[in-house]
C-alpha positions, 0 to 999 in steps of 0.5 A: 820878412814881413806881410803886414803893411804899417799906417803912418799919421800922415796916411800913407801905407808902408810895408814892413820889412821885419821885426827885430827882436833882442836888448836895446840899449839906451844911455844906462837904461838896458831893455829886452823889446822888439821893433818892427822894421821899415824904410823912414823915407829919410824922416827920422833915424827911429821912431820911438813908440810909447811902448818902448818909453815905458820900459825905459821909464822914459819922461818926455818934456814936449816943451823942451822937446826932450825924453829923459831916462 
């Protein structure tokens, strides 16, 4: 568990639950990264911060609304 409390862009506080630490994989990209845990109310299934799109190399097309890899 987790005593930090995490600022969204809407405003809103929320407490994290954790970080989880090891190898994410995401189509052939492979990375060692971390991530900090906490309830998405439903909004999204991850959130993908620019930290993790630049291991990955990641491009992101906003007009297309897409990342490749």
């Amino acid at each position: 568990l987790s005593n930090r409390t995490l600022h969204m862009a809407d405003g809103s506080l929320v407490p994290s639950l954790g970080i989880w630490k090891g190898v994410f994989e995401w189509g052939l990209a492979q990375v060692e990264t971390t991530f900090k845990v906490f309830p998405s109310r439903a909004s999204w299934q991850m959130l993908v911060g620019k930290p993790l799109l630049e291991q990955v190399r990641a491009i992101q097309d906003y007009s297309a609304d897409t990342i490749q890899l």
